[in-house]
C-alpha positions in Angstrom: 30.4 -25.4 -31.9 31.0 -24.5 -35.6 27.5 -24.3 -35.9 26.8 -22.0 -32.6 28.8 -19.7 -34.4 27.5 -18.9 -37.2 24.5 -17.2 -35.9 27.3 -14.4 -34.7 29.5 -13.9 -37.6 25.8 -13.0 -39.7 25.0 -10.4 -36.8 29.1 -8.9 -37.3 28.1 -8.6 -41.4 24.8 -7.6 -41.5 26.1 -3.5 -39.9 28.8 -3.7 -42.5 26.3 -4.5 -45.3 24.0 -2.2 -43.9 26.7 0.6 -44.0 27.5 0.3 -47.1 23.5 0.2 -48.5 23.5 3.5 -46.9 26.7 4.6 -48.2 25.2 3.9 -51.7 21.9 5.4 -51.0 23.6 8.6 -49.5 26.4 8.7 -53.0 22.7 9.3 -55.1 22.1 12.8 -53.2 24.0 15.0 -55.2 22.6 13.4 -58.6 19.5 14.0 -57.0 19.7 17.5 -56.4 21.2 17.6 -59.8 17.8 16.2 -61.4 15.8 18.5 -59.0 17.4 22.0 -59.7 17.1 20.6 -64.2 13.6 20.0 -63.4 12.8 23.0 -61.8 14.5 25.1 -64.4 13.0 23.1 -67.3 9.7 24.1 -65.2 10.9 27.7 -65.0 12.0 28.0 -68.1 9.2 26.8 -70.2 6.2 27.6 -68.1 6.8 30.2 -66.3 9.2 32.4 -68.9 7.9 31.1 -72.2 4.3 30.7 -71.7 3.5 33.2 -69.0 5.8 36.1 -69.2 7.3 36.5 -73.1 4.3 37.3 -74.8 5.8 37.6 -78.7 4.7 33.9 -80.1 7.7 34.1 -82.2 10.4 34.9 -79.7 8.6 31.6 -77.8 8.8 29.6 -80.3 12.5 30.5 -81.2 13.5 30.2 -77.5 11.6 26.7 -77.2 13.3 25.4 -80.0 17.2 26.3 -79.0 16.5 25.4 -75.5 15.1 22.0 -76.3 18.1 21.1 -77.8 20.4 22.3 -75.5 18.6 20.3 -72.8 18.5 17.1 -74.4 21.9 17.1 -75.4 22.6 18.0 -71.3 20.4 15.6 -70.2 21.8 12.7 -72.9 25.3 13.1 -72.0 24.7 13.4 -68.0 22.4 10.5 -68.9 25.8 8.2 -70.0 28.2 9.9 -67.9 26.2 8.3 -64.7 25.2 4.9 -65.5 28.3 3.8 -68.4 30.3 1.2 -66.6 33.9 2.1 -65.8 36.3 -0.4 -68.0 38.0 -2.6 -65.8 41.5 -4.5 -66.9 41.0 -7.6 -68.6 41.3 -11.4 -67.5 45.2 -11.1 -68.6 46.5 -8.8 -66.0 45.2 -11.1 -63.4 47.9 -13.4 -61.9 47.7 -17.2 -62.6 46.3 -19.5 -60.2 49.9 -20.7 -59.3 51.7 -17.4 -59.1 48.5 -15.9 -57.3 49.0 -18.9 -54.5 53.0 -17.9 -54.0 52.3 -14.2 -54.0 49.9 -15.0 -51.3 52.1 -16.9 -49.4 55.3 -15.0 -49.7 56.0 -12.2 -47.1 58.9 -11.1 -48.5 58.6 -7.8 -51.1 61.6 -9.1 -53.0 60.3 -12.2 -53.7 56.9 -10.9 -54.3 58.0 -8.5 -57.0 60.0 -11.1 -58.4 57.0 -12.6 -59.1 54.8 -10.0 -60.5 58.0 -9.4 -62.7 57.5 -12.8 -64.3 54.2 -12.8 -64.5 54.2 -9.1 -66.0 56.9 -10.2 -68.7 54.4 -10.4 -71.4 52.4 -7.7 -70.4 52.4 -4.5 -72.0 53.5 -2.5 -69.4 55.8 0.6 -69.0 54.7 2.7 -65.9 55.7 1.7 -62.4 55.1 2.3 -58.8 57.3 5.4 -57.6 59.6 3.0 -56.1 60.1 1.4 -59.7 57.9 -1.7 -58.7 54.7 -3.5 -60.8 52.2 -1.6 -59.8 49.5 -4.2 -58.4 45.7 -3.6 -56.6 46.3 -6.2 -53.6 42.3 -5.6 -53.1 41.4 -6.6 -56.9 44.4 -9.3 -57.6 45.5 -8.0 -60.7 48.2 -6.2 -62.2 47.4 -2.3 -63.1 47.8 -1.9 -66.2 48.9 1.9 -67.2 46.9 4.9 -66.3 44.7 2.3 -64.2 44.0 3.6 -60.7 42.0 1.5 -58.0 38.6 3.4 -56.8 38.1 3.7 -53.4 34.4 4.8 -53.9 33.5 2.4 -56.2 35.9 -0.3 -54.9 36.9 -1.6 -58.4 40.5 -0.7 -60.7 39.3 1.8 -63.5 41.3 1.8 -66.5 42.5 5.4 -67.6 40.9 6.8 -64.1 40.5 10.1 -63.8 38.6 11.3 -60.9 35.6 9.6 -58.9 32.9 12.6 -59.3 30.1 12.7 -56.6 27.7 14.7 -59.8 27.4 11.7 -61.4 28.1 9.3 -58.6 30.3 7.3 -60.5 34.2 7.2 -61.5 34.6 8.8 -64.6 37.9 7.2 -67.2 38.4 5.3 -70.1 34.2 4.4 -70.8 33.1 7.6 -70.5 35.6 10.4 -70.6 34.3 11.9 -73.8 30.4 11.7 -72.3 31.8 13.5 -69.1 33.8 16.6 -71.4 30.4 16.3 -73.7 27.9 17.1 -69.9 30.3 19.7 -69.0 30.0 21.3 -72.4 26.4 21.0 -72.7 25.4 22.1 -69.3 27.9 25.3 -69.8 25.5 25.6 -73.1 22.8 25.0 -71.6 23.2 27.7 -68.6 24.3 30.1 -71.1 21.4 29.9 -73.2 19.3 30.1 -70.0 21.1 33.1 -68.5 21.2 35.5 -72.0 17.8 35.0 -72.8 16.5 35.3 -69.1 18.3 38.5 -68.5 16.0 41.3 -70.5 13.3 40.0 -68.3 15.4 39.8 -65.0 16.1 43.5 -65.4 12.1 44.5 -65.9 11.0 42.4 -63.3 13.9 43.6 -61.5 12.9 47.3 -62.4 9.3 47.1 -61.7 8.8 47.3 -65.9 7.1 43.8 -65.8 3.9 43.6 -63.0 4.9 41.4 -59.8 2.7 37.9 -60.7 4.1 34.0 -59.9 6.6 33.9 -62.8 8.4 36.8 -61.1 10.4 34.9 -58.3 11.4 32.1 -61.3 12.7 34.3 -63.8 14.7 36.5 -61.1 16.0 33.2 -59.3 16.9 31.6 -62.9 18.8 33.8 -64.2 20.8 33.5 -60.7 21.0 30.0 -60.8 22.4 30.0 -64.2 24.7 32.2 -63.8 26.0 30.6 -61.1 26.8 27.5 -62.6 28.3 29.0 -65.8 30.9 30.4 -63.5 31.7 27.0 -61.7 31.0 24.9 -65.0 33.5 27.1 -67.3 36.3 26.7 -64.6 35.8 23.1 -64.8 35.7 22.7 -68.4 38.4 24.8 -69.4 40.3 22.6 -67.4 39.3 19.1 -68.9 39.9 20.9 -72.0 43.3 21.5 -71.3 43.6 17.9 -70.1 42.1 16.5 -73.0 44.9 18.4 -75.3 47.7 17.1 -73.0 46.6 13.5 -72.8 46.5 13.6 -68.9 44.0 12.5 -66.3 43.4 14.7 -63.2 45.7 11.9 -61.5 48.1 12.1 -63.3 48.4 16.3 -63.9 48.6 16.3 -59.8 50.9 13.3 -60.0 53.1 12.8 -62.8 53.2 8.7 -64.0 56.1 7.1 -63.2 57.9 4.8 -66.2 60.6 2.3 -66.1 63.2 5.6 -67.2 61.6 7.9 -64.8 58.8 9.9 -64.2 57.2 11.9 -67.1 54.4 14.2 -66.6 54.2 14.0 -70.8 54.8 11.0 -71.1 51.3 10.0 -72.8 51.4 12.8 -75.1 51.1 12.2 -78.8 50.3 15.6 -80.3 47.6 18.2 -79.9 45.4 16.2 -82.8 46.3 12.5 -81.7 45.8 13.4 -78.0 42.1 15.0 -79.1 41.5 11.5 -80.7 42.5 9.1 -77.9 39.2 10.6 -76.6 36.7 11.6 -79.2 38.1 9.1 -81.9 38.9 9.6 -85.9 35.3 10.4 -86.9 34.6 14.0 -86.1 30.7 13.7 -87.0 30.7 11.9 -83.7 32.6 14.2 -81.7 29.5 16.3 -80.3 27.3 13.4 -79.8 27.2 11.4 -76.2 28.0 7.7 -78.1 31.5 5.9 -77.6 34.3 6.7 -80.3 37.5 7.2 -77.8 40.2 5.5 -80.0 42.8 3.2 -78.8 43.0 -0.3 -77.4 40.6 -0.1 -74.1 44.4 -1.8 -72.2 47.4 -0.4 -74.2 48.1 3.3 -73.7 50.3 5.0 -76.4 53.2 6.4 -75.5 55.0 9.6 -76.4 57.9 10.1 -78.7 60.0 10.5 -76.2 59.2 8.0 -73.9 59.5 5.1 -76.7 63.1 6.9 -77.5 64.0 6.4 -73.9 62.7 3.1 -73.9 64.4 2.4 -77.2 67.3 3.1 -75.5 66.9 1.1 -72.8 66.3 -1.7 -75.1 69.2 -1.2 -76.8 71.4 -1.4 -73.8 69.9 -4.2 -72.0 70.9 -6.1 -75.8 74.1 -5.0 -75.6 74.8 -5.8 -72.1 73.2 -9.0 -72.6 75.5 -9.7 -76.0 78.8 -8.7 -73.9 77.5 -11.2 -71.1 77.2 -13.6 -73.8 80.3 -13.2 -75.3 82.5 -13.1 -71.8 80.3 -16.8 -70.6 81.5 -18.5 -74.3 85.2 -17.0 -73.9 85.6 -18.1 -70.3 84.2 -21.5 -72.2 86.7 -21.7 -74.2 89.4 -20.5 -71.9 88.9 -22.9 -69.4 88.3 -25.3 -72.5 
């Protein structure tokens, strides 16, 4: 019998597996299109512009050089912002064979928080669910450690999650923050450059100054194209920048995070400089280049002045209350001594 059923439970997987193949495949179309429209505007760009239509060899050569460096750079830092690995939380936040096993087994949310409690004790962990629970991924057994959110699209906890972005079809955080700010910066560059020194020759074509040949529906629909994405990329950016100078995620600007003493929309802010630092590190000759320097350990998250006050605080109190509990066990001692 166990063996006459086998044959059926493969036949139940294999649509689910089959789904999700296509689910993957179909997640690669916007990159795609992406690679398509930078190809055809590198094609654009350098053929049809440069070679056929600008006919001072010193204006080419000037263009070629500024907008081979702009395109690199884009290309580099898209490059790393697609295939760098989100950082997931380390073998520590996952629960012990033994707790695991009771957690499992208990149905009771009491009892199962009293366990993550214990098992959290060492942990460095100050944020909380918005009930004031350990946060934990049921679908990744572990305990989230803070700014970790679990990824529905890529079905994995990402440490310092910010969004899951279909552009790069992967879930930008922790690993490559700094390479996602550095694409948005260099494709806003990029369709600048594009767009300022297409225009003198949109407007001739446009205007009939510059004879109707092939290059004519490039150059028009270039400049377009550019434009169009400046608009859409600066929006973007400006917005990432002001992130960036905050210390939040997208998450968490939407949501503020939620610590033992409340929730704190600034509660991961460290100053205009320190907060630039947690993402493009110490060394500022590696701020403009797509390679990892985002300071800070890749599990511990800093916390603001004011949240360590508060948790001082707390601290303090939970001393004292202990001490007085002390003191009132040994005098009852002694009383009934």
């Amino acid at each position: 019998m166990r063996h006459a059923l086998l044959p059926t439970r493969g036949r139940k997987m294999a649509p689910t597996q089959v789904l999700r193949c296509c689910q993957r495949g179909l997640a690669w179309i916007p990159v795609i299109f992406i690679a398509l429209v930078v190809c055809w505007s590198y094609y654009a760009y350098v053929v049809e512009l440069c070679i056929f239509t600008i006919t001072s060899i010193g204006e080419q050569i000037v263009y070629l050089i500024f907008f081979h460096l702009s395109f690199i750079m884009f290309v580099w830092s898209y490059w790393k912002t697609i295939f760098t690995k989100p950082a997931n939380p380390s073998k520590e936040y996952c629960l012990p064979k033994a707790e695991k096993e009771l957690y499992e087994k208990e149905e009771r949310p009491d009892s199962q928080q009293e366990i993550l409690s214990q098992a959290a004790s060492s942990l460095p962990l100050y944020t909380r669910t918005g009930a004031g629970a350990i946060r934990y991924c049921d679908r990744c057994q572990v305990i989230k450690p803070d700014r970790c959110h679990h990824c529905s699209a890529c079905d994995m906890c990402v440490l310092k999650m910010d969004h899951h972005c279909p552009w790069v079809n992967n879930c930008v955080g922790f690993s490559n923050y700094k390479f996602f700010i550095l694409f948005l910066a260099y494709s806003l560059v990029y369709c600048l450059f594009i767009a300022a020194t297409v225009l003198q020759y949109f407007i001739k074509f446009w205007t009939n100054e510059l004879p109707d040949t092939h290059a004519k529906f490039h150059v028009l629909f270039l400049f377009f194209v550019a434009a169009m994405f400046c608009i859409s990329i600066l929006s973007l950016f400006s917005y990432h920048l002001w992130l960036v100078g905050k210390n939040r995620s997208t998450i968490e600007a939407f949501r503020a995070p939620v610590f033992r003493t409340g929730s704190d929309k600034n509660g991961f802010s460290l100053g205009f400089r320190k907060n630039i630092s947690q993402v493009f590190g110490d060394q500022k000759k590696y701020w403009l280049l797509p390679i990892f320097t985002s300071a800070a350990d890749i599990s511990v998250s800093p916390l603001s002045e004011s949240q360590n006050r508060l948790l001082s605080n707390e601290q303090h109190a939970n001393n004292i209350g202990d001490h007085l509990v002390n003191n009132t066990f040994k005098s009852g001692e002694l009383h009934w001594g």
